[in-house]
C-alpha positions as CSV (number, residue, x, y, z in Angstrom):
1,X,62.8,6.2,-18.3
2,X,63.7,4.9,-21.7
3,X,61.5,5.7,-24.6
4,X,60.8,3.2,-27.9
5,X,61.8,6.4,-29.9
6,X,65.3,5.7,-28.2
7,X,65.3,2.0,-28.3
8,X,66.9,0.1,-31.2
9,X,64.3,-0.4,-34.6
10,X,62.3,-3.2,-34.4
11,X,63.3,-5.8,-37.1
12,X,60.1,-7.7,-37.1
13,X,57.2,-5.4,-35.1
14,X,55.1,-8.6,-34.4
15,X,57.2,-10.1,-31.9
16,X,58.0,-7.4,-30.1
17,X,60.8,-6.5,-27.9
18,X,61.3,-8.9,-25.8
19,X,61.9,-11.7,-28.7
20,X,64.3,-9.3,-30.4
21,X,66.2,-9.2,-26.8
22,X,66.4,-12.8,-27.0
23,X,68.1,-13.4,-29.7
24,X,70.4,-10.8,-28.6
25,X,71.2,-12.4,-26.1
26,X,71.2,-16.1,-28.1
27,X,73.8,-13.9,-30.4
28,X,76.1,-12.8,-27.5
29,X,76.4,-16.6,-26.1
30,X,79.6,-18.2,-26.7
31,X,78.4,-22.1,-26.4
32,X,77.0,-23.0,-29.8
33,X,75.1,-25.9,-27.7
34,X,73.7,-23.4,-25.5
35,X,73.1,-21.1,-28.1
36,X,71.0,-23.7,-30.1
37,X,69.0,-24.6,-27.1
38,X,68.4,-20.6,-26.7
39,X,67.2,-20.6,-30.8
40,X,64.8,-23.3,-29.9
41,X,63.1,-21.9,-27.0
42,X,62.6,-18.7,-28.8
43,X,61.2,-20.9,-32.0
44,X,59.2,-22.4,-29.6
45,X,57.7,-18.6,-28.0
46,X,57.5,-17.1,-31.3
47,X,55.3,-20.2,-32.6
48,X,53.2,-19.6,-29.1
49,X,52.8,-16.2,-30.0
50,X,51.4,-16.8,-33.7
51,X,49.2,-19.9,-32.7
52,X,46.7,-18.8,-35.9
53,X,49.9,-19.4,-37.9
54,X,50.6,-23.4,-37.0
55,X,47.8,-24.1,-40.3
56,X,50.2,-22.8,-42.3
57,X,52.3,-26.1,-43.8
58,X,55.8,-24.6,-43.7
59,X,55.2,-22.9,-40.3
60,X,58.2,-23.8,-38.8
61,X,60.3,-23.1,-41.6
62,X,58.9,-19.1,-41.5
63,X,59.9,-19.1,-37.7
64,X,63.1,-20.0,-38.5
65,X,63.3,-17.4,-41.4
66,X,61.9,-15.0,-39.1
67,X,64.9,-15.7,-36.5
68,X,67.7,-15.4,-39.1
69,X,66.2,-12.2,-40.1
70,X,65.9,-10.8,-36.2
71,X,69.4,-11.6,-35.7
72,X,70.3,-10.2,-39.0
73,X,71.8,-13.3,-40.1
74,X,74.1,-13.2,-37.6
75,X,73.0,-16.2,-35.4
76,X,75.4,-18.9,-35.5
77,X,73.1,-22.0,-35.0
78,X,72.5,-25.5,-36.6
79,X,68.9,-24.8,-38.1
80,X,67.1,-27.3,-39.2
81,X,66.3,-25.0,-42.8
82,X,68.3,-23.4,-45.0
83,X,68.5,-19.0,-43.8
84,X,66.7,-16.7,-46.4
85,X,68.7,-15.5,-49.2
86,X,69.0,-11.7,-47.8
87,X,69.1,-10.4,-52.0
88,X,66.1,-12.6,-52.1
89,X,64.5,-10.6,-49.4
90,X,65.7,-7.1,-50.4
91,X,64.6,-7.5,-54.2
92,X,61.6,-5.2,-55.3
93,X,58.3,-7.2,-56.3
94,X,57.5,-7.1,-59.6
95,X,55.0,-4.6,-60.7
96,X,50.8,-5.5,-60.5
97,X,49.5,-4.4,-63.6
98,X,45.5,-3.4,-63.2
99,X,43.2,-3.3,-66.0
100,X,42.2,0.0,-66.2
101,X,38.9,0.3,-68.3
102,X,38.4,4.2,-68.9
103,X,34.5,4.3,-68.5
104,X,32.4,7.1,-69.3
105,X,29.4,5.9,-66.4
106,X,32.2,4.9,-63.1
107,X,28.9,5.9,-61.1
108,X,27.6,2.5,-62.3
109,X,30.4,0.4,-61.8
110,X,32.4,-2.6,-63.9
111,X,30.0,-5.4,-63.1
112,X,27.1,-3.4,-63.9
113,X,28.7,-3.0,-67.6
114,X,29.2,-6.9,-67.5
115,X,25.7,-7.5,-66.5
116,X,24.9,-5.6,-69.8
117,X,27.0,-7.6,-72.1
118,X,25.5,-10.9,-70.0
119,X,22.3,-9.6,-70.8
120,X,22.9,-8.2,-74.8
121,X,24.5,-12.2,-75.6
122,X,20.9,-14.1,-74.2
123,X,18.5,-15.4,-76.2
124,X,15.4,-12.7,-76.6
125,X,12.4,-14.0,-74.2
126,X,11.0,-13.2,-70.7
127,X,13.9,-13.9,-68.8
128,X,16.5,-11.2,-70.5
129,X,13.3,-8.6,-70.3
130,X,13.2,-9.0,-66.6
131,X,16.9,-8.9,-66.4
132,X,17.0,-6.0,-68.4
133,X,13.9,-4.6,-66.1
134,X,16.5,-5.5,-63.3
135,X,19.6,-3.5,-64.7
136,X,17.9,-0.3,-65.7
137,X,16.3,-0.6,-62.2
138,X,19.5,-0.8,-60.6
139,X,21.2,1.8,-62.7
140,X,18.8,4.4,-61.4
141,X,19.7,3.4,-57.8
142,X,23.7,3.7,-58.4
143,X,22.8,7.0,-60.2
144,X,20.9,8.0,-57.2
145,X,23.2,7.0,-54.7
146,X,26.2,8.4,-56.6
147,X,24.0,11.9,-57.7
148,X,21.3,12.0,-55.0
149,X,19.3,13.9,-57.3
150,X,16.0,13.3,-59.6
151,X,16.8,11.7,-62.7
152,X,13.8,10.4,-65.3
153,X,13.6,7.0,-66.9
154,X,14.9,8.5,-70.2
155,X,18.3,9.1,-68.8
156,X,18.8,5.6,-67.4
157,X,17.3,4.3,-70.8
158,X,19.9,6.8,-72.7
159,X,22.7,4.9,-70.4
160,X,22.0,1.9,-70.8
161,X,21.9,2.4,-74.7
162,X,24.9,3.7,-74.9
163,X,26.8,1.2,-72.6
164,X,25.4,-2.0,-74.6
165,X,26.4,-0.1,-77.6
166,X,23.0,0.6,-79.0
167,X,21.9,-3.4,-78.6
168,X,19.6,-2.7,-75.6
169,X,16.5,-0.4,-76.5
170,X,14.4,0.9,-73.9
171,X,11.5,3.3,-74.0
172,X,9.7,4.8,-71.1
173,X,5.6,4.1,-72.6
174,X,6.8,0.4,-72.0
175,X,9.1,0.1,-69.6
176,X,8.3,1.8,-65.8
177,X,11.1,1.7,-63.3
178,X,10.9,2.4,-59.6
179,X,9.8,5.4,-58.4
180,X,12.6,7.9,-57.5
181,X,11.6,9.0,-54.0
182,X,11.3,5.3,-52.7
183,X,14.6,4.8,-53.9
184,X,15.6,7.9,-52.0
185,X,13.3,6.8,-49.2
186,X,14.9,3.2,-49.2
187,X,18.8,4.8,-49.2
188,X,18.1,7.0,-46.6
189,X,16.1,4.4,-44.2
190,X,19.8,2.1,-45.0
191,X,22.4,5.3,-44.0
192,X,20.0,5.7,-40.7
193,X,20.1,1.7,-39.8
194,X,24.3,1.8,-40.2
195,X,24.1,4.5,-38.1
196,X,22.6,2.5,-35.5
């Protein structure tokens, strides 16, 4: 019995052994004509394999990539593109650089803090109360989600001071969130349902 772990290294996993056999084979076959009718038929499998990949404008043109890089760039064909520069291939992408915004309340989250500013640049009026109302509300859910334990109004009022930089005053006489233990009630009810 032969084992994979013995079996040459798959150059391109997602077409398995059977296409990297092929163009073994395609490699070992003297007649360039026969050769290039060999590349096609295995162009033509490959592309039967990937059919979610024919919406893709330049599918062809990755199949045939995809060839010259089974066969190591060793397949002698006429293709109808240009092989892949191997450096081209080898060279490291450039590095992603991710704006990382130290914040003292993570359990609240990045949009949450842009909500805030949203809400700090409106005009004063009924509509940036009740999304005010909205944001502390939700703050006390993602501290409760994040804590799960009993936090007052005056904390989440404290937080929210302090992340619109003293702009947005709330006080608990005036201003009644939701009640902790439906919160609670209403996160627990949702981890039973994905449970389901």
């Amino acid at each position: 019995m032969e084992y994979n772990t013995s079996r040459q290294k798959l150059v391109l996993p997602e077409y398995g052994r059977n296409i990297q056999k092929m163009v073994k084979l395609a490699m070992e076959e003297p007649d360039r004509e026969k050769r290039n009718k060999m590349a096609n038929a295995i162009i033509y499998i490959m592309g039967n394999m990937n059919p979610h990949l024919r919406d893709i404008s330049d599918f062809k043109h990755k199949l045939w990539d995809h060839l010259a890089i089974i066969s190591d760039f060793q397949l002698d064909i006429d293709s109808p593109y240009d092989a892949p520069v191997i450096e081209k291939l080898q060279e490291k992408p450039e590095k992603v650089e991710y704006k990382t915004k130290v914040s003292k309340f993570k359990h609240y989250g990045q949009t949450l803090e842009k909500m805030v500013d949203v809400a700090v640049e409106m005009e004063n009026g009924e509509l940036k109360d009740i999304l005010v109302n909205l944001i502390a509300n939700h703050m006390k859910k993602s501290y409760l989600t994040w804590n799960k334990e009993a936090v007052n109004d005056a904390q989440i009022f404290k937080d929210l001071r302090m992340i619109s930089r003293g702009r947005i005053e709330l006080n608990a006489e005036e201003n009644k969130l939701a009640e902790t233990k439906d919160i609670l009630a209403k996160n627990k009810r949702k981890r039973i349902q994905r449970k389901k």
